[in-house]
Backbone as a chain_set.jsonl record, in Angstrom:
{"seq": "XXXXXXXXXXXXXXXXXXXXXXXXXXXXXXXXXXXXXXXXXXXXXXXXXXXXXXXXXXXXXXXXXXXXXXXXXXXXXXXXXXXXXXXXXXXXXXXXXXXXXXXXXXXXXXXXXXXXXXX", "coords": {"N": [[80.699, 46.943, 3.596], [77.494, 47.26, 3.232], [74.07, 47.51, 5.124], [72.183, 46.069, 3.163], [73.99, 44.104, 2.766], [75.431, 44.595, 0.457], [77.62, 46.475, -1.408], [76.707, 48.363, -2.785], [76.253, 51.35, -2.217], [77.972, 52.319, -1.281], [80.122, 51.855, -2.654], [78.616, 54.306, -4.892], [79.015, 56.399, -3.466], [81.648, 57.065, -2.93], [81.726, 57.227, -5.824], [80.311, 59.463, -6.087], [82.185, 61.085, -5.051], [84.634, 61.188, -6.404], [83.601, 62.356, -8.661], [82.871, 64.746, -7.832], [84.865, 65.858, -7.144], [86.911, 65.854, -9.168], [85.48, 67.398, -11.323], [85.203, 69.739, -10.203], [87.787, 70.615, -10.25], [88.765, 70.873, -12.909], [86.962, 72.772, -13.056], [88.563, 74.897, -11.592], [90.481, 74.553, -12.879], [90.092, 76.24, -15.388], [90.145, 78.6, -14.918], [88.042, 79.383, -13.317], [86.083, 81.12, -10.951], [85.531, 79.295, -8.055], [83.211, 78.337, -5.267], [83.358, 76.632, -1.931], [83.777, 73.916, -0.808], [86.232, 71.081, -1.806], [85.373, 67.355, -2.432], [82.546, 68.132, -1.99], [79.836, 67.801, -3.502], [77.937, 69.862, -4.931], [78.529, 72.902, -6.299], [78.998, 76.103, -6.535], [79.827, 78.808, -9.084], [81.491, 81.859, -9.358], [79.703, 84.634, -10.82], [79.363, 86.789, -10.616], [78.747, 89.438, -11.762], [75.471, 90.711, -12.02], [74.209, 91.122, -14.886], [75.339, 88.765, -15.76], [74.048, 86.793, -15.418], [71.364, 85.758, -17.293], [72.019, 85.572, -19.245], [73.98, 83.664, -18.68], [72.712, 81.377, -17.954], [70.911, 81.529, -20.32], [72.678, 80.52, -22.241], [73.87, 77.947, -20.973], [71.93, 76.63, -21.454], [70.95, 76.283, -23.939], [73.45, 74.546, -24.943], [72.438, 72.784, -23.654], [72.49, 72.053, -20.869], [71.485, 71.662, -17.549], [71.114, 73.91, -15.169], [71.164, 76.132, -12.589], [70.938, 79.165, -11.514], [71.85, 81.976, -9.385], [70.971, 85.332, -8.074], [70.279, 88.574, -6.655], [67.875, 89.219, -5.023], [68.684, 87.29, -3.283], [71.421, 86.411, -2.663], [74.189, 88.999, -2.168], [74.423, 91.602, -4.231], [76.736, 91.61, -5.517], [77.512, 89.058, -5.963], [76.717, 87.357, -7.524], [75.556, 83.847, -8.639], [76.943, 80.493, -10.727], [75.139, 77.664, -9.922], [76.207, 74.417, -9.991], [75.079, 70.835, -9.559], [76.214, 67.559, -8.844], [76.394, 64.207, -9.874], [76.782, 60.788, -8.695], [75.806, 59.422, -10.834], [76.75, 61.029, -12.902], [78.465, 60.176, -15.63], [82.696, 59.904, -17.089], [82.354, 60.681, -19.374], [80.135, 62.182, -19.649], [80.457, 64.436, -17.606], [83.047, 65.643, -18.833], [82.031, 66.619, -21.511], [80.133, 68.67, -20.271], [81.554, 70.475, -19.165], [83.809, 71.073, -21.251], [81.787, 72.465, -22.474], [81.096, 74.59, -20.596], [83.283, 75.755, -20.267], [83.715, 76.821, -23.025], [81.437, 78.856, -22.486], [82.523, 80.475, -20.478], [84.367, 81.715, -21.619], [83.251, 82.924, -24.016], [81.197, 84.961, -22.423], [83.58, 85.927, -20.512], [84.471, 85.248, -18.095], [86.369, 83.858, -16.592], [87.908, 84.887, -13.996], [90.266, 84.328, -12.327], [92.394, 83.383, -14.101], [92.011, 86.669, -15.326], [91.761, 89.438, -14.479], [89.491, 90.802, -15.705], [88.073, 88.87, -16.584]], "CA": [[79.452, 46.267, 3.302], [76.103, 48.165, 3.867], [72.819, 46.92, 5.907], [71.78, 45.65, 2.762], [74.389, 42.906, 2.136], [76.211, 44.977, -0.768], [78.669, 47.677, -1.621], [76.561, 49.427, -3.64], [75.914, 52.668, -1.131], [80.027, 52.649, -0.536], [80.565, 52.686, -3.933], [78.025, 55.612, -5.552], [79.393, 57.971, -2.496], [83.028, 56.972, -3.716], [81.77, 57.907, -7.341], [80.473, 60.586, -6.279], [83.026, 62.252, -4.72], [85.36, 61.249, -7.487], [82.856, 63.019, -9.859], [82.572, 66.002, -7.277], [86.425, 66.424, -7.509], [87.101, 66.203, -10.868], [84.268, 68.003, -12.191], [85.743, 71.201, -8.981], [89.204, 71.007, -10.285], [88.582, 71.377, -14.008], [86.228, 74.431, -13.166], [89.212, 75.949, -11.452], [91.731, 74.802, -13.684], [89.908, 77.169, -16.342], [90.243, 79.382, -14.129], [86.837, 80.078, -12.736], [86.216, 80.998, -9.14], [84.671, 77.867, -7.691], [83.084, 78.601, -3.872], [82.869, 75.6, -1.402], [85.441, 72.626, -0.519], [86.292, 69.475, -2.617], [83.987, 66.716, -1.939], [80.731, 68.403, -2.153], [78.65, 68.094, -5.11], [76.977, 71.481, -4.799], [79.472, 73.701, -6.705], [78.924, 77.851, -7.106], [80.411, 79.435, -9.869], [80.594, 82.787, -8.96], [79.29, 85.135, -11.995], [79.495, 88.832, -10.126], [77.717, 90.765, -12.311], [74.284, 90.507, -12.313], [73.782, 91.156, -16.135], [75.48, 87.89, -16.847], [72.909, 85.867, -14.772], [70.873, 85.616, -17.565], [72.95, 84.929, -20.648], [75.029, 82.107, -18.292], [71.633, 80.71, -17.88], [70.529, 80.971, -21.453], [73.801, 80.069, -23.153], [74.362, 76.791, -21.246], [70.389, 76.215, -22.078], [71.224, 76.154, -25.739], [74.272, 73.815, -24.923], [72.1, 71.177, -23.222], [72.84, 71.84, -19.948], [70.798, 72.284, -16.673], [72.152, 75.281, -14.196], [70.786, 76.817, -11.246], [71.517, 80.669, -11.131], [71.446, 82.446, -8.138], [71.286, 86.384, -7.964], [70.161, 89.134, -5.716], [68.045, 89.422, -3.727], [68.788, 85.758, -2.757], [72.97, 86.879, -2.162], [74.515, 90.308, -2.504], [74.0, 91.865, -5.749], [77.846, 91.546, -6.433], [77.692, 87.879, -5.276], [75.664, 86.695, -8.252], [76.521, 82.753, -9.237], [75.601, 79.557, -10.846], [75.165, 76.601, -9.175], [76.199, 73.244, -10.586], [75.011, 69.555, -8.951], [77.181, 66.424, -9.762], [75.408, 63.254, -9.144], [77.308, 59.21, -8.957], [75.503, 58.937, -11.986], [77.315, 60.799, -14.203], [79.795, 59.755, -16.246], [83.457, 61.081, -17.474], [82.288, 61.37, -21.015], [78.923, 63.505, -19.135], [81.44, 65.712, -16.929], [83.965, 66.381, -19.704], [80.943, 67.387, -22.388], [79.438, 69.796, -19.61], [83.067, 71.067, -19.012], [83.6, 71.942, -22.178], [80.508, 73.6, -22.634], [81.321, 75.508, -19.535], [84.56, 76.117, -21.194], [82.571, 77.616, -24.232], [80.456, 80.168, -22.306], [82.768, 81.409, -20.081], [85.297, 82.385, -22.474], [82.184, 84.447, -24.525], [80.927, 85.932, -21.04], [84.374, 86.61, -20.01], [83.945, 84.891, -16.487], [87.839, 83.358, -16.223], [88.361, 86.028, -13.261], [91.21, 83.67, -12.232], [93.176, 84.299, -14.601], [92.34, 87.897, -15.394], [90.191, 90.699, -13.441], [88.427, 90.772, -16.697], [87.683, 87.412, -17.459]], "C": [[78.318, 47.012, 4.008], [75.303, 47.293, 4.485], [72.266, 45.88, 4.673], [72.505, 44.57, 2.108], [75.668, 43.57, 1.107], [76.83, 46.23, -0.476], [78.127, 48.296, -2.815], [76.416, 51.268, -3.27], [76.951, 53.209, -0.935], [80.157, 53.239, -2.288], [79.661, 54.145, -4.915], [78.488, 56.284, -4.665], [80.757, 57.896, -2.889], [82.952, 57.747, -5.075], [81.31, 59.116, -7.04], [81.297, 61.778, -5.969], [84.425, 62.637, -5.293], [84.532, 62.675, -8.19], [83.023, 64.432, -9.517], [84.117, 66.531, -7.822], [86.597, 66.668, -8.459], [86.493, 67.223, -11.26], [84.731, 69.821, -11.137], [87.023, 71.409, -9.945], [89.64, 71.251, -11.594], [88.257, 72.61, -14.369], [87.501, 75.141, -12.68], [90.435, 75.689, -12.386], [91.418, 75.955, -14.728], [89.589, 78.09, -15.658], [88.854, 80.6, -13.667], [86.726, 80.255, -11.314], [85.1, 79.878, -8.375], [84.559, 78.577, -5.958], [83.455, 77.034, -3.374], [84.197, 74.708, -1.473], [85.164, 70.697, -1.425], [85.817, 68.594, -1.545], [83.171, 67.05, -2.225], [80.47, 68.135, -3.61], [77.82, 68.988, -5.398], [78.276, 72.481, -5.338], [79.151, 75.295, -7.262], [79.951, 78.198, -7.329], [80.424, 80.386, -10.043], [80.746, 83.784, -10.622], [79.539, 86.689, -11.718], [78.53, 89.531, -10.903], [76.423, 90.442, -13.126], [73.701, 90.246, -13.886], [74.271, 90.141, -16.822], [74.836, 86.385, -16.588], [72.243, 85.037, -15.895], [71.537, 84.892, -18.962], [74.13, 83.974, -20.005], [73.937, 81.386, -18.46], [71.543, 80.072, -19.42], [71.413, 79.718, -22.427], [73.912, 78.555, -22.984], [72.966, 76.091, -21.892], [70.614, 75.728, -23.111], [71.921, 75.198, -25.546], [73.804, 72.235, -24.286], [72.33, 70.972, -21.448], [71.865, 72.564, -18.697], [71.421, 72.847, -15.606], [70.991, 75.727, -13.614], [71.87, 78.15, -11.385], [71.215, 81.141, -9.91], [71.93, 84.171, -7.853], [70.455, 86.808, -6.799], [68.515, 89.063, -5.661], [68.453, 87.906, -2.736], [70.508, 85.803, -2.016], [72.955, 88.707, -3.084], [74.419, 90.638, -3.764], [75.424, 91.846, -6.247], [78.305, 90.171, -6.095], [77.214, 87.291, -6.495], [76.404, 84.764, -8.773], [75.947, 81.851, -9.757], [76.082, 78.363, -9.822], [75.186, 75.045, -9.914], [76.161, 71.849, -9.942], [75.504, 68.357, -9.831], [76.181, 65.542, -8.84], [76.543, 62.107, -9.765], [76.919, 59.115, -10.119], [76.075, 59.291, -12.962], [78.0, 60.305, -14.317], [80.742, 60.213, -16.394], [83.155, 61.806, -18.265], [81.024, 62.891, -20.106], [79.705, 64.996, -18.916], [82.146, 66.209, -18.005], [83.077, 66.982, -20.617], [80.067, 68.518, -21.335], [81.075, 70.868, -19.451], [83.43, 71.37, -20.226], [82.825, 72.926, -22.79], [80.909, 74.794, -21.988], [82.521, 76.034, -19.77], [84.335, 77.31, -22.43], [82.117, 79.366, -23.65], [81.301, 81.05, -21.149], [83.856, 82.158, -20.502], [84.402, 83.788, -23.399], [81.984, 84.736, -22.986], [81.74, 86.194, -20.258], [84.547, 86.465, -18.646], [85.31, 84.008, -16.205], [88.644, 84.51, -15.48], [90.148, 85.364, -12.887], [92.083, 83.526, -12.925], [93.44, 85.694, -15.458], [91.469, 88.101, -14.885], [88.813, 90.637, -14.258], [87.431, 89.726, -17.335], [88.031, 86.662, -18.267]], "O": [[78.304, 47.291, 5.207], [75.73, 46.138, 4.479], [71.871, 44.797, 5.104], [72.03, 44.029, 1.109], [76.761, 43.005, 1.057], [76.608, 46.922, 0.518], [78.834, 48.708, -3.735], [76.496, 52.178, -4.095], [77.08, 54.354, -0.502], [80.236, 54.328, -2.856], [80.377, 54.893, -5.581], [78.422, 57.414, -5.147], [81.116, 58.999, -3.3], [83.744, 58.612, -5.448], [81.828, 60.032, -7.679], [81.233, 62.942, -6.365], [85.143, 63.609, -5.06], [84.966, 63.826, -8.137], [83.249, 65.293, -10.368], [84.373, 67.377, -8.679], [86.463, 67.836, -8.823], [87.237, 68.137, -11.617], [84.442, 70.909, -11.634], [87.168, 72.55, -10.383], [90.745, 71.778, -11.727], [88.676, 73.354, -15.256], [87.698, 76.158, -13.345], [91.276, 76.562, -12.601], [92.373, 76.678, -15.011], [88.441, 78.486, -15.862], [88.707, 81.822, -13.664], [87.31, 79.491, -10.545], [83.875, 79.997, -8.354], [85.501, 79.179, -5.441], [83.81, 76.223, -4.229], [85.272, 74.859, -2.053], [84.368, 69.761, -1.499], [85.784, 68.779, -0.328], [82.597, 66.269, -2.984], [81.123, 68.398, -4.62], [76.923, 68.776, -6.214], [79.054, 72.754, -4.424], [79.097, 75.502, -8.475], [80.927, 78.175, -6.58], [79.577, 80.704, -10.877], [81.694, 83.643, -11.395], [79.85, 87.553, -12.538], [77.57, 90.151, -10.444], [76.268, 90.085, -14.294], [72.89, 89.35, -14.122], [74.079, 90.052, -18.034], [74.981, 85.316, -17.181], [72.333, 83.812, -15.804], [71.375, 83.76, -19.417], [75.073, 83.579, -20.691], [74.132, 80.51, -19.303], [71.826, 78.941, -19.812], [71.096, 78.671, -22.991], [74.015, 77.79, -23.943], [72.994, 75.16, -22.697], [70.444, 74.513, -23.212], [71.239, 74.262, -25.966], [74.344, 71.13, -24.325], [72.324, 69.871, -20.898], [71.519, 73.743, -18.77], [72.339, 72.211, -15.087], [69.898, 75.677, -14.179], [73.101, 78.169, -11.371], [70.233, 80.663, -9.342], [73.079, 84.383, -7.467], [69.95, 85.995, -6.025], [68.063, 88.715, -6.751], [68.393, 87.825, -1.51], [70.724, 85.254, -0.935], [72.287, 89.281, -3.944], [74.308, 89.667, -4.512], [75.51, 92.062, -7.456], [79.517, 90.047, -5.923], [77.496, 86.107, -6.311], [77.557, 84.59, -9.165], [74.721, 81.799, -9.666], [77.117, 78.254, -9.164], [74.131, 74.595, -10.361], [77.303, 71.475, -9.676], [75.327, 68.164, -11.034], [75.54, 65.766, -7.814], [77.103, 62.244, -10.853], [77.802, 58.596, -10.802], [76.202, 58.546, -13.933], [78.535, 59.745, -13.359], [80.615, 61.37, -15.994], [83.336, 63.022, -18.329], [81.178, 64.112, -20.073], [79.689, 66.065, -19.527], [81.887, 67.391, -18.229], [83.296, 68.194, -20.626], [79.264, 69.228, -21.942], [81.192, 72.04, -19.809], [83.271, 72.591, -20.235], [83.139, 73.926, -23.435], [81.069, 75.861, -22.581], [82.646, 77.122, -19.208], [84.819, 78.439, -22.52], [82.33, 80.489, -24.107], [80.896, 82.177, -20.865], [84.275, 83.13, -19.874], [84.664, 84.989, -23.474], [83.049, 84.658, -22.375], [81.344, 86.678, -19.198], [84.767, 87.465, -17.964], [85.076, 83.271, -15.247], [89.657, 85.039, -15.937], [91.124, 86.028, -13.236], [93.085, 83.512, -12.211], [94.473, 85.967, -16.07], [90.483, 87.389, -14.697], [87.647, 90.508, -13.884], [86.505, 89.734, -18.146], [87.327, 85.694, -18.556]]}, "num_chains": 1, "name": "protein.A"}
């Protein structure tokens, strides 16, 4: 029970760290390289090569989806990644329709290092 009487504060940090998980363990099941430790809701997806910064960006654009890229000079120029925030609010249906998306674009941009070098 929070300061304010209710379990609403318990439960959105519960959902979100459901949401965080799930939404981590999908990205690596398709075998993307996920940085950072289950729990968080801050998830980098790392991209490596600069030239696909822009067409991860665009692609999920088109798909409906808002992404945070992050290249050099900001990390190493073979560091390049995106950055994806989960919030309590979404939903499954949300997570699984961004996860497929993200499913989508990194099969064209070849970014499934995890299970090959190549993608």
């Amino acid at each position: 029970m929070g300061k304010d009487g209710t379990t609403i504060g318990s439960t959105k940090m519960q959902s979100l760290k459901d949401n965080s998980n799930y939404f981590r363990m999908r990205l690596n099941e398709m075998g993307l390289h996920v940085l950072g430790n289950y729990d968080s809701p801050i998830m980098p997806v790392m991209l490596y090569n600069n030239t696909k910064i822009a067409a991860f960006s665009r692609e999920c654009f088109h798909r409906g989806l808002a992404i945070v890229v992050v290249g050099f000079p900001a990390v190493a120029v073979t560091k390049s990644r995106a950055r994806f925030c989960i919030s309590a609010a979404h939903s499954r249906e949300d997570l699984d329709r961004a996860l497929l998306e993200i499913d989508e674009v990194a099969d064209l941009l070849k970014l499934k290092y995890a299970k090959s070098t190549f993608g």
